[in-house]
C-alpha positions in Angstrom: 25.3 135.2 91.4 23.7 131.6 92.3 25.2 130.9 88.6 29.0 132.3 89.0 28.8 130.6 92.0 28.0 127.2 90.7 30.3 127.8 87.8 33.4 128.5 90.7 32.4 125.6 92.2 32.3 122.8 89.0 35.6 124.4 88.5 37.2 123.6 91.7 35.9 120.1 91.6 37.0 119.6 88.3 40.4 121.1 89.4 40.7 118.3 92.4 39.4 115.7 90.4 42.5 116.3 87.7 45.0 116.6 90.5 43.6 113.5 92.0 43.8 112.0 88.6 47.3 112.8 88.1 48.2 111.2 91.7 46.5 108.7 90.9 48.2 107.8 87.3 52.2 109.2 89.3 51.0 106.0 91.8 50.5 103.9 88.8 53.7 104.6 87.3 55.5 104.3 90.3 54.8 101.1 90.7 54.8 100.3 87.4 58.6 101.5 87.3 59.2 99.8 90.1 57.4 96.6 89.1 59.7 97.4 86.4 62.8 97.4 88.3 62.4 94.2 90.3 61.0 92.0 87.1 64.3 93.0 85.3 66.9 93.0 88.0 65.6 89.3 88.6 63.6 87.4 85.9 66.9 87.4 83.5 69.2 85.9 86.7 66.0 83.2 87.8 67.1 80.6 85.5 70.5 79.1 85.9 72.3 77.6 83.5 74.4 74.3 83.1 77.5 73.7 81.7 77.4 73.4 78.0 79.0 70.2 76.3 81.4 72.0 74.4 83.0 73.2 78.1 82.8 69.8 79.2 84.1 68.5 75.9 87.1 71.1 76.5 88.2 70.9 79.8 90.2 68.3 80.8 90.8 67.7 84.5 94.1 66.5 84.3 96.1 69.5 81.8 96.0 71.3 85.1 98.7 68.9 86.7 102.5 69.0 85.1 105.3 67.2 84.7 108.2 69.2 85.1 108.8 72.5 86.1 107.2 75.3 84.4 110.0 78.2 85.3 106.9 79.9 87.1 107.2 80.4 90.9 104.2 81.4 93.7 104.4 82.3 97.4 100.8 82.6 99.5 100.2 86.0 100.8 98.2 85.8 104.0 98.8 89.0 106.1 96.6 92.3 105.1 100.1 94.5 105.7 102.1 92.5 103.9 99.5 92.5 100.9 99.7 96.2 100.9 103.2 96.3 100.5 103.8 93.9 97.7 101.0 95.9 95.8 103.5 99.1 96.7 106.4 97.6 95.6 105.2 95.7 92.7 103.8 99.1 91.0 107.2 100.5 92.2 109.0 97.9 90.3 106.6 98.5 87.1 108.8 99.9 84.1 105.9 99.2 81.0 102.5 98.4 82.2 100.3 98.0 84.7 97.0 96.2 85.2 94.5 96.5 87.8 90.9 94.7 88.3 89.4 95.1 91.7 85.6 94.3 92.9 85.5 97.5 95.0 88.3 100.5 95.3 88.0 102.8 97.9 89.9 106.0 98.1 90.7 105.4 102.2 93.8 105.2 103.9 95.0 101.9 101.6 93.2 103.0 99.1 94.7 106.4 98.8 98.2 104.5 98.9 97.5 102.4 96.0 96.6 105.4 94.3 99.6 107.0 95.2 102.0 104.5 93.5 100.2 103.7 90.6 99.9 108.1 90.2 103.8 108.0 90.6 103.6 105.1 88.3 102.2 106.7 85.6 104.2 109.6 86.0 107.5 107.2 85.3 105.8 106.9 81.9 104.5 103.3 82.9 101.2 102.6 81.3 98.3 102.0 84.0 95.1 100.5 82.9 92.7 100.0 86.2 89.0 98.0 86.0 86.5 98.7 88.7 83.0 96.8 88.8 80.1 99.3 88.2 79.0 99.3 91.8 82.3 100.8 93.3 82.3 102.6 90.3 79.0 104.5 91.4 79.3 105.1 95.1 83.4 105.4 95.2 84.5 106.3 92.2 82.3 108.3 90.3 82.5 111.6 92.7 85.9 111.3 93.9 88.6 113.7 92.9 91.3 111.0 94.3 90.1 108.8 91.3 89.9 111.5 89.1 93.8 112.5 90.2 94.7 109.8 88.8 92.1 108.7 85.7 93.0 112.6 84.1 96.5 111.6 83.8 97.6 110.9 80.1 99.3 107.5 80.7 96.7 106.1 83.1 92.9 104.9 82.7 90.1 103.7 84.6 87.3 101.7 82.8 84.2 100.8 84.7 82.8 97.7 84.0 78.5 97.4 83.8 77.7 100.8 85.5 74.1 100.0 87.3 71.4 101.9 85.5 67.9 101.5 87.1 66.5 101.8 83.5 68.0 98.9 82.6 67.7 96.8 85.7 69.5 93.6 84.8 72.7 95.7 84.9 72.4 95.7 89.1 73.4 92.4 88.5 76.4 90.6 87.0 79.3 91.9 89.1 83.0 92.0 88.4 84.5 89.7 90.7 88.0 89.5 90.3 90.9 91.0 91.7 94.3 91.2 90.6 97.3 93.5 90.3 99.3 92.3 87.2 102.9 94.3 86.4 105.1 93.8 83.0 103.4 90.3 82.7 106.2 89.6 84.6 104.6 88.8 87.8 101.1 89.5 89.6 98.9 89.1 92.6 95.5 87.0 92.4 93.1 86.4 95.4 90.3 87.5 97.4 91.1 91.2 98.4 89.3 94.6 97.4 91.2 97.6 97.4 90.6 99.1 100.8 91.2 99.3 104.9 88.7 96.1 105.3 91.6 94.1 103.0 94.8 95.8 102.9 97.5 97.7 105.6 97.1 97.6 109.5 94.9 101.0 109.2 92.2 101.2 111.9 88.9 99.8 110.7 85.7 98.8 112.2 85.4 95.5 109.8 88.7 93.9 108.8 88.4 91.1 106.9 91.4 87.7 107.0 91.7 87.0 103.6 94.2 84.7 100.8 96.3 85.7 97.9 98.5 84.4 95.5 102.0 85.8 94.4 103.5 84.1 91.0 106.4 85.3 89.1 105.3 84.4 85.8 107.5 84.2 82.2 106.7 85.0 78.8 104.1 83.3 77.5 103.2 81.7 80.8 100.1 82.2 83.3 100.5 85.9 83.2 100.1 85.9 79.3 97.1 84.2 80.1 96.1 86.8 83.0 96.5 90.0 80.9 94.6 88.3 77.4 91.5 87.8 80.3 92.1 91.6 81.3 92.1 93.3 77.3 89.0 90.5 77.1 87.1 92.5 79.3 88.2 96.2 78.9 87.5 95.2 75.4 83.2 94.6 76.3 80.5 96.4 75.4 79.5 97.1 79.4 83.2 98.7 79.4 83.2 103.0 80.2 86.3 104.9 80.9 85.6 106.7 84.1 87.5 109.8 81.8 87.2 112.7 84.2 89.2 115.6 82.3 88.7 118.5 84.7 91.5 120.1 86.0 89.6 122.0 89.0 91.1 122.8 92.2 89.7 119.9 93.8 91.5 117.4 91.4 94.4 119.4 91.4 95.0 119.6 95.1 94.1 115.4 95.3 96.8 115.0 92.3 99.3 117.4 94.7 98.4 115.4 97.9 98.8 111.8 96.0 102.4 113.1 95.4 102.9 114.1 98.8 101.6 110.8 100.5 103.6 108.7 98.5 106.9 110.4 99.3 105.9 110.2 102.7 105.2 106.7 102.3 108.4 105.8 100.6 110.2 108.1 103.5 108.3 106.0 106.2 108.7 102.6 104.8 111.8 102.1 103.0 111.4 98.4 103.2 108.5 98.5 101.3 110.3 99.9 98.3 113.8 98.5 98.5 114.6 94.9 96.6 113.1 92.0 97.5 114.5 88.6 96.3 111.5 86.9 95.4 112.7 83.9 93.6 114.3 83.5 97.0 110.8 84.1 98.9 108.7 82.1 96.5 108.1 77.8 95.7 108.5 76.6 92.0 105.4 75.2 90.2 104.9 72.4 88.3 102.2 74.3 86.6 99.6 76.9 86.6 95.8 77.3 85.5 93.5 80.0 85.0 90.1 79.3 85.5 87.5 81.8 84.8 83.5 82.5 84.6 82.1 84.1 81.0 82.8 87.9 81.1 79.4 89.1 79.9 76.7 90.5 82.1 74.3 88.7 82.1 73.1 84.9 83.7 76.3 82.7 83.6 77.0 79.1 82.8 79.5 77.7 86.0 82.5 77.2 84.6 84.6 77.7 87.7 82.3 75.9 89.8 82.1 73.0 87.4 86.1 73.2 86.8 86.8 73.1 90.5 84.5 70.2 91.3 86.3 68.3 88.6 89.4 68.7 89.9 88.1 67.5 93.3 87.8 64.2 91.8 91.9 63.9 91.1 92.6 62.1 93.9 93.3 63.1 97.2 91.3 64.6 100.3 89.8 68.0 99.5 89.4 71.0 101.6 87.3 74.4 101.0 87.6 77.3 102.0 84.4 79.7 101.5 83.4 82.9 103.3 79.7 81.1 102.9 78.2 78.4 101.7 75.1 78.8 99.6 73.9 76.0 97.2 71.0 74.8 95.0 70.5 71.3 94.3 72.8 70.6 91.1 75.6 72.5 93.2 75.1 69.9 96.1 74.5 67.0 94.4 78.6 68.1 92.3 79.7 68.3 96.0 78.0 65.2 97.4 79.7 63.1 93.9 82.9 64.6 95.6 82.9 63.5 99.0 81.6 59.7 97.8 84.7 59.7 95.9 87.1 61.4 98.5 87.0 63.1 102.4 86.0 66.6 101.6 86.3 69.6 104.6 84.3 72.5 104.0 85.2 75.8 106.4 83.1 78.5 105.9 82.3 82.0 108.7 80.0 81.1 111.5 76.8 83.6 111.5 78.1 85.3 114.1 81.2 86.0 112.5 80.2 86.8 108.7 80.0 90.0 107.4 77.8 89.3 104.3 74.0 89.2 105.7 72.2 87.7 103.7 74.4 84.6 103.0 74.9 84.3 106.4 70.9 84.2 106.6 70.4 81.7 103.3 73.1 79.3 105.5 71.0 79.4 108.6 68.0 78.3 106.5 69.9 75.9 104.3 72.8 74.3 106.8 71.1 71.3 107.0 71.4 70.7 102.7 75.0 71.8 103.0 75.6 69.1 105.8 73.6 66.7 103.8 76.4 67.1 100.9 78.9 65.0 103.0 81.1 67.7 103.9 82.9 67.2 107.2 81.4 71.1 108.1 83.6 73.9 109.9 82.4 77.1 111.4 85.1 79.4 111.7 84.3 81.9 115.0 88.3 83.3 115.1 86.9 87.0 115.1 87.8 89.2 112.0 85.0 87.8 108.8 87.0 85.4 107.3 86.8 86.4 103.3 89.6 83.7 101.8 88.5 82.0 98.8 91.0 78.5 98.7 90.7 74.5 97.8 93.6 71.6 98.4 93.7 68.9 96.3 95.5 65.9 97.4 99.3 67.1 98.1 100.0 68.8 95.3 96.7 71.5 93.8 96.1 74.3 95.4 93.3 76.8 94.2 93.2 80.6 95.2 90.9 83.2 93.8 87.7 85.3 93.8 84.6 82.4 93.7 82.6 81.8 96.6 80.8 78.9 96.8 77.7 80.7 96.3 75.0 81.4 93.9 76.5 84.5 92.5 79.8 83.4 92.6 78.5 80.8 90.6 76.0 81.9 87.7 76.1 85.7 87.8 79.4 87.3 88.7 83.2 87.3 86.8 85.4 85.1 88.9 89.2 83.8 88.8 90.9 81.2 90.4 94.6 80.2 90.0 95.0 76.4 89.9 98.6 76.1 91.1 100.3 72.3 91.0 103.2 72.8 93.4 103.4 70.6 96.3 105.7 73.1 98.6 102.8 75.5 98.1 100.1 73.0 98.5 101.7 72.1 102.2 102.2 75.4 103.3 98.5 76.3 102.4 97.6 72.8 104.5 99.3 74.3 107.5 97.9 77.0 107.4 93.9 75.3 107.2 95.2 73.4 110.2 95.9 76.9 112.1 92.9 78.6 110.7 90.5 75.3 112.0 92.2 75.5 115.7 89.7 78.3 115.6 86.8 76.5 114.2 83.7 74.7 115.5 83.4 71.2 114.0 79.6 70.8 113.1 78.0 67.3 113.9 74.4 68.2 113.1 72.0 71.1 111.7 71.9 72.3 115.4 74.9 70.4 117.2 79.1 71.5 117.4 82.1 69.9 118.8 83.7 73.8 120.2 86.8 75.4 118.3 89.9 73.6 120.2 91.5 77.3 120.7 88.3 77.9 122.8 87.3 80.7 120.5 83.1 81.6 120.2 81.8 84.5 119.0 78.1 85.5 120.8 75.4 86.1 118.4 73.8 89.5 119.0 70.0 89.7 120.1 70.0 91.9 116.9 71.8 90.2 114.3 70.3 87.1 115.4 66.6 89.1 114.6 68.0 90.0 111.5 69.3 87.4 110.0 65.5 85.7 111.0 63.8 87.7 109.0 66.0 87.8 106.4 66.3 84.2 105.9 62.4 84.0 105.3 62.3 87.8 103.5 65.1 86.6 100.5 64.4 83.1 100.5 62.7 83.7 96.9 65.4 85.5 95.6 68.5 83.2 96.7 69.4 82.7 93.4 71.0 86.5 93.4 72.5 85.7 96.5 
């Protein structure tokens, strides 16, 4: 008995000491994987890269300027409604092809919309071709019968560019940026917005975001030849996966059906949206116009925008930026501060308080003083709505308009585009409107000092964003670089 009885018992132990083993290694792996995960969504990025001498070599400052003009006219598109309908009627004018690259898509109100005409679209035997970065890709597109509606249609696709896999954790990392609807390579639209209620319509939304855009009516060969050869550049990549969702459930079929249904209510209950617009008429002509883009790949980045931009600065003429943030290391202050000893540089970017990116908004609490340091006569815009344009003036005749921030990321990680226009109309319309936008801007005189906005406008920090954004600024201050 005294024998079974020890025997039971060296088995139990033996038993717990295995399970506790096993925890014990599952701990290990854990954080092994996890160790994993943070090493390799950050070591790759840590490093960042300077402009090779062959980009220096080939960029040339002043082939962005023209003599005459190039046939090729712009307009600014400021308003969120009216940047909805010229993506409606623009895929309503589409009679070949149509190209789409958008940060983040959102099947929403606007989101459904867009979907809507570019599903009618396709039906009208027009070719669609849509890009989505990998993170929208995941949490919007992936599940969603509206995007499948529309992706199992046999003249449309939708590629996803770097889909996140936690296995391979560098590809959290290098985003796709851009945005821009491009039709017939005839004429597009190039800015700042993603492809839902925060950017486009009047739809009710708890964040809405003021941001810029660029219209240009392009002509063969010109700035929209350039525009779709950067598009086929990047569907082309290795990163690239057709979202190709080829189930005709119920669910998809009843999204398809209620697509169809939306968009002849849409056309029903804003005929001006759809009916001929003289844009030649609405639009400035341009001496000439630049793309400027980031490497496609996804991995760590050399700045060509940033270094493109900041050579432009130095053209001649007073400079102003507009930035949603303002987040620099030391080679990117010390471009900025060569700027402003050369010419008057502004630099408006969202007060904390009225920023919707966090941790930006932290890193500029830490690091206002080194962006005040640059030179930079310093705005804080407190107007209300998160202020998302992406702009520069040059003198009185550049204007830029695009995806970069001046930030990190925007800088050595992510895909960006901006559109260097040489148009003077264009150039003073976009001044006028800075001197609106500043009415509603604290001037900053010091790391911890403002002259007030002159419209009167301040935005309270809340007791809990304001606790945030403290720890934050200590808690990511060693990872800025992926900010």
């Amino acid at each position: 008995m005294r024998e079974r009885r020890c025997g039971r018992m060296k088995t139990r132990l033996k038993i717990r000491c295995k399970k506790r083993n096993m925890v014990k290694w599952a701990r290990r792996l854990l954080a092994a994987f996890l160790a994993y995960c943070l090493l390799g969504a950050t070591l790759p990025f840590l490093r960042q890269r300077e402009v090779s001498p062959e980009f220096r070599d080939g960029f040339d400052a002043a082939s962005c300027y023209g003599e005459a003009e190039s046939g090729e006219r712009a307009m600014l598109v400021e308003e969120n409604e009216q940047a909805l309908e010229h993506r409606l009627r623009m895929i309503a004018m589409a009679k070949e092809e149509i190209l789409l690259s958008t940060f983040d898509f959102h099947d929403d109100e606007s989101g459904k919309d867009v979907l809507s005409a570019l599903l009618d679209a396709a039906d009208r035997g027009v070719k669609v071709k849509v890009i989505v970065d990998g993170i929208s890709g995941l949490l919007q597109v992936s599940g969603s019968n509206w995007f499948r509606a529309l992706a199992c249609h046999e003249n449309a696709q939708i590629g996803i560019y770097n889909m996140p896999n936690l296995f391979l954790p560098w590809t959290t990392q290098g985003r796709m940026h851009d945005k821009y609807l491009l039709v017939d390579q005839s004429m597009y639209l190039l800015g700042g917005r993603n492809t839902y209620d925060f950017f486009l319509g009047d739809y009710a939304t708890k964040h809405p975001n003021d941001d810029r855009e660029v219209l240009v009516l392009s002509r063969p060969q010109g700035s929209a030849a350039a525009l779709r050869a950067y598009f086929e550049g990047v569907w082309a990549l290795d990163c690239m996966e057709l979202f190709a969702e080829h189930a005709h459930g119920k669910g998809v079929e009843d999204a398809r059906e209620a697509l169809k249904q939306r968009y002849a209510m849409l056309r029903q209950t804003r005929p001006e949206w759809f009916s001929q617009c003289d844009y030649t008429a609405m639009t400035v002509p341009c001496r000439k116009i630049t793309l400027l883009s980031n490497p496609t790949g996804i991995m760590a980045k050399e700045p060509w925008v940033f270094y493109a931009m900041t050579e432009l600065m130095k053209t001649g003429g007073e400079v102003e930026i507009h930035s949603p943030y303002a987040v620099l290391n030391d080679g990117m202050q010390a471009a900025i501060a060569s700027v402003c000893d050369q010419e008057k540089v502004r630099l408006v970017v969202n007060a904390v308080e009225n920023g919707g990116n966090y941790p930006a908004s932290a890193d500029y609490l830490l690091h206002k003083k080194d962006v005040f340091n640059t030179g930079v006569e310093l705005y804080e815009y407190v107007g209300g709505a998160s202020y998302h344009s992406k702009s520069v003036t040059i003198g009185d005749r550049l204007s830029i308009v695009g995806s970069y921030n001046l930030d990190l990321r925007s800088t050595y990680l992510d895909t960006e585009l901006m559109l260097v226009l040489d148009s003077e109309e264009l150039n003073r319309q976009l001044r006028e409107n800075y001197e609106e936008i500043r009415k509603n801007c604290r001037y900053v005189t010091g790391e911890n000092t403002y002259i007030p906005a002159p419209s009167g406008a301040e935005k309270a920090l809340t007791g809990k964003k304001r606790a945030l954004l403290g720890v934050l600024k200590y808690v990511l201050a060693p990872f800025r670089f992926l900010i």
